[in-house]
N, C-alpha and C positions, 0 to 999 in steps of 0.2 A: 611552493604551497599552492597557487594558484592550477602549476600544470596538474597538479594531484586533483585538485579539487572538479577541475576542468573533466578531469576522464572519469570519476567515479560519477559524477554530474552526469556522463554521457551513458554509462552502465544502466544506471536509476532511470535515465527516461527510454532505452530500451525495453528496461523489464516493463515498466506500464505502458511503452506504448503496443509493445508485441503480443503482451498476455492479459492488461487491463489490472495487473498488480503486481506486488514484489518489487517495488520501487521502495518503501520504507524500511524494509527487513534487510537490503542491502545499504540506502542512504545512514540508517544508524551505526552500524557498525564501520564503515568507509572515515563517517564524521569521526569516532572515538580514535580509529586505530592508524587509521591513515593523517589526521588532519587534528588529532589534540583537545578536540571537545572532550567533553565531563560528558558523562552519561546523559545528565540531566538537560546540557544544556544540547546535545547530539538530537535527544529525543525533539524538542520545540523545534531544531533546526530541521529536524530530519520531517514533522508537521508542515514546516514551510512550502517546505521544496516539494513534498509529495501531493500540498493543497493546489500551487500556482501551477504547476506542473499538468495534473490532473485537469484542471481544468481549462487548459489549454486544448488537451487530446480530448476533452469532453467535446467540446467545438467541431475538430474536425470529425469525430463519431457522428455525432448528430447529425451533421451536413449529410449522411451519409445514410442518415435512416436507422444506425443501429443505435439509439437510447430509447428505452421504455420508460417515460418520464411519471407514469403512474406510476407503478413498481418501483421504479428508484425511487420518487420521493419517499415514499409510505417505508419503504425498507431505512434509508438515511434518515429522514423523519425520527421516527422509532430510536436511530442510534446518538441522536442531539444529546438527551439528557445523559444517559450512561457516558457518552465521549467527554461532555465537561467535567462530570465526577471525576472520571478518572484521572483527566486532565490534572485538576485540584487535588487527589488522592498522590498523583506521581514524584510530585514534589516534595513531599515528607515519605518517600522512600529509599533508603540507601542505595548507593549505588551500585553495589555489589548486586545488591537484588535486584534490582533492574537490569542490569548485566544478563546474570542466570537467564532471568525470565526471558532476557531477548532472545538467548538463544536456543531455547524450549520453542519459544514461537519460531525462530528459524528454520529447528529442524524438523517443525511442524510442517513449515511453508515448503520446504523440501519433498518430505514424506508426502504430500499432497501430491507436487505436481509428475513425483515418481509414478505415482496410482496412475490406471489406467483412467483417459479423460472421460468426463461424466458425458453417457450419451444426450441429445435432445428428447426430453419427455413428448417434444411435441413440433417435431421434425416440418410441418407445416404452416404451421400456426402459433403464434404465444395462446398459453388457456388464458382462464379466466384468474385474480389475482386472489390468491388467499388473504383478507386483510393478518388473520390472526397467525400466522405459518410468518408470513413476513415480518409482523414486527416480534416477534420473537426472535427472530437472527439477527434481525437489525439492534437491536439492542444488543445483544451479544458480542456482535462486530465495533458496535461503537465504544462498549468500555473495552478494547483489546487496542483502539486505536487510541484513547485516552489515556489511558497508564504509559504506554509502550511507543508514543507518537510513533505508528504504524498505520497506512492507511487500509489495512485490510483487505485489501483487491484481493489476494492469494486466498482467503477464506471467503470473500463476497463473490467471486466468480462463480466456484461449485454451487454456493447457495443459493444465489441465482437462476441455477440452473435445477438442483436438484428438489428446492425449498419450494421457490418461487416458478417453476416451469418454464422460464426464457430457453430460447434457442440458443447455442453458443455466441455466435457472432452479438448478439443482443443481448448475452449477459458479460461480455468484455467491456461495449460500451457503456452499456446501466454500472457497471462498479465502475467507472471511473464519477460520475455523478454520486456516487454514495462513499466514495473514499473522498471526491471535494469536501460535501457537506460532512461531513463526520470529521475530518482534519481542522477543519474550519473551525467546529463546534469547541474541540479541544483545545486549540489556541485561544480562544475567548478566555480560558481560566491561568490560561499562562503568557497572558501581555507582559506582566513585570519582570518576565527571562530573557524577554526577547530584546531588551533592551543592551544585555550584556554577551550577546551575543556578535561574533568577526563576523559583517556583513563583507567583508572582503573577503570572505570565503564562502558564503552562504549564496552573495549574488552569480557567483562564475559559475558555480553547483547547480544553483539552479537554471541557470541559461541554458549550460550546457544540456541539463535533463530535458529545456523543453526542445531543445534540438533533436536529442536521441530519442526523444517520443516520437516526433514526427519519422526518424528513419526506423523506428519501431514497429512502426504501423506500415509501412513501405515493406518491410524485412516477413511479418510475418504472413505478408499476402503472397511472397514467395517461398519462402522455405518451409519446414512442416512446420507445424504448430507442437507436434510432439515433441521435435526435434530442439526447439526452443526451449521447449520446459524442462526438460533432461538439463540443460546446458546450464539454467539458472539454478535446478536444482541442486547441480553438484555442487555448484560456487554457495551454495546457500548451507550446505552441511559439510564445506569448509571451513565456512563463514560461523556456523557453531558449535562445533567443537572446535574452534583458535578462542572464541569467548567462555565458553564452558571452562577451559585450561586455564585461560587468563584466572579465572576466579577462585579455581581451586588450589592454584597452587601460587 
C-alpha cells in the first residue's frame, strides 16, 4: 500500500510541478482505485495533498519571479466562498455522482491540455488586471474545487492566461497560489472527514508529491511543455472512462 501510494504521490507532484495543475484530477482517482478510499473520503484526501503540495512549489515559483500575487490573490480570493460551499455541499452527495462528475472534469482536464496551448496575450509584459474578468473565474474555479476536491490548476492555468492576460510561465506559478488557497478554503467545511481518514497513506502520497513537484519543475525546464501535457492528457482520459465504466455498469 505504501509503495502504491508512494508512486501515484510522485505522478501528482509531477503533474503540478510541470504544468501548475492536474495534480488532483489524478490524486482522486489513484486514492479510490488504487489505494481503497470512498469517494468522499479520496476527495478531502486528495484537497490535502494538492493544498501541502502546491504550496510548496509555490515557494520555489516565487523565488523565481513567476507568482503574480495581485492576480492570484483577487482570482483565489473570489474562489474562498464558492470552494467552502461546495466543500459543505459534497458531502451530502452520492458517491456515484461524485464519481461521474470526476470524470467529466477529467476528461475535461484532458480535452484542455490536447487544445493547442493558449498563446501569451501579452508576450512582454503582464497588462493591467481585470478586477471583474478575474473574479468571475475565480469563483467558478473555486466551487469545482469544492465539490470535486480538485485543485483546478488545469482550468486556472488557461484562465490565467486567457482571462486574466499572465504570461505562461507566470500563469503556472499564479495557479499554484490559487489552487493553495482554494483547497485550503474547502477543507475548512470538511475538518470532521479528515479525522477518518489512513494518514498512513495520505502522509507518503503526499511526500512523495512534494518530491515529484520539485523534479516537475526540473523536467519541464527540459522537455517540451507540449510534450508533457499530451502525456497527462492520455493518462487523464484513461483515467475517465475506467470511472465513467465503473459507474455505469
Amino acid at each position: 500500500m505504501t509503495v502504491l501510494a508512494l508512486a501515484a504521490g510522485a505522478v501528482v507532484g509531477l503533474a503540478l510541478g510541470g504544468l501548475g495543475g492536474g495534480g488532483g484530477v489524478l490524486a482522486v482517482p489513484a486514492l479510490i482505485y488504487l489505494l481503497g478510499f470512498s469517494p468522499a473520503a479520496a476527495t478531502t484526501a486528495g484537497l490535502i495533498i494538492v493544498a501541502v503540495t502546491s504550496l510548496v512549489s509555490l515557494a520555489a515559483r516565487a523565488g523565481d519571479g513567476e507568482v503574480r500575487w495581485r492576480a492570484g490573490l483577487l482570482f483565489a480570493g473570489a474562489g474562498i466562498g464558492p470552494a467552502a460551499l461546495g466543500g459543505y455541499a459534497a458531502g451530502r452527495v452520492p458517491g456515484s455522482v461524485l464519481t461521474a462528475a470526476f470524470a467529466v472534469i477529467a476528461a475535461l482536464a484532458a480535452w484542455r491540455m490536447l487544445r493547442p496551448p493558449v498563446l501569451d496575450s501579452h508576450p512582454g509584459e503582464d497588462p493591467p488586471v481585470r478586477p471583474a474578468r478575474v473574479l468571475g473565474a475565480g469563483a467558478g474555479l473555486g466551487a469545482v474545487t469544492g465539490v470535486l476536491g480538485v485543485g483546478g490548476g488545469f482550468l486556472a492555468v488557461p484562465a490565467l492566461v486567457s482571462v486574466v492576460g499572465l504570461r505562461m510561465k507566470a500563469a503556472v506559478g499564479t495557479s499554484l497560489l490559487v489552487i493553495a488557497v482554494t483547497s485550503t478554503a474547502a477543507l475548512t467545511t470538511r475538518a470532521g472527514t479528515a479525522d477518518g481518514l489512513d494518514w498512513a497513506v495520505v502522509a507518503p502520497f503526499t511526500g512523495a508529491a512534494i518530491l515529484g513537484a520539485w523534479d516537475g519543475k526540473r523536467l519541464a525546464a527540459r522537455l517540451s511543455g507540449d510534450r508533457l501535457r499530451r502525456v497527462f492528457a492520455y493518462v487523464l482520459l484513461a483515467v475517465a472512462a475506467f470511472m465513467l465504466l465503473d459507474v455505469l455498469l
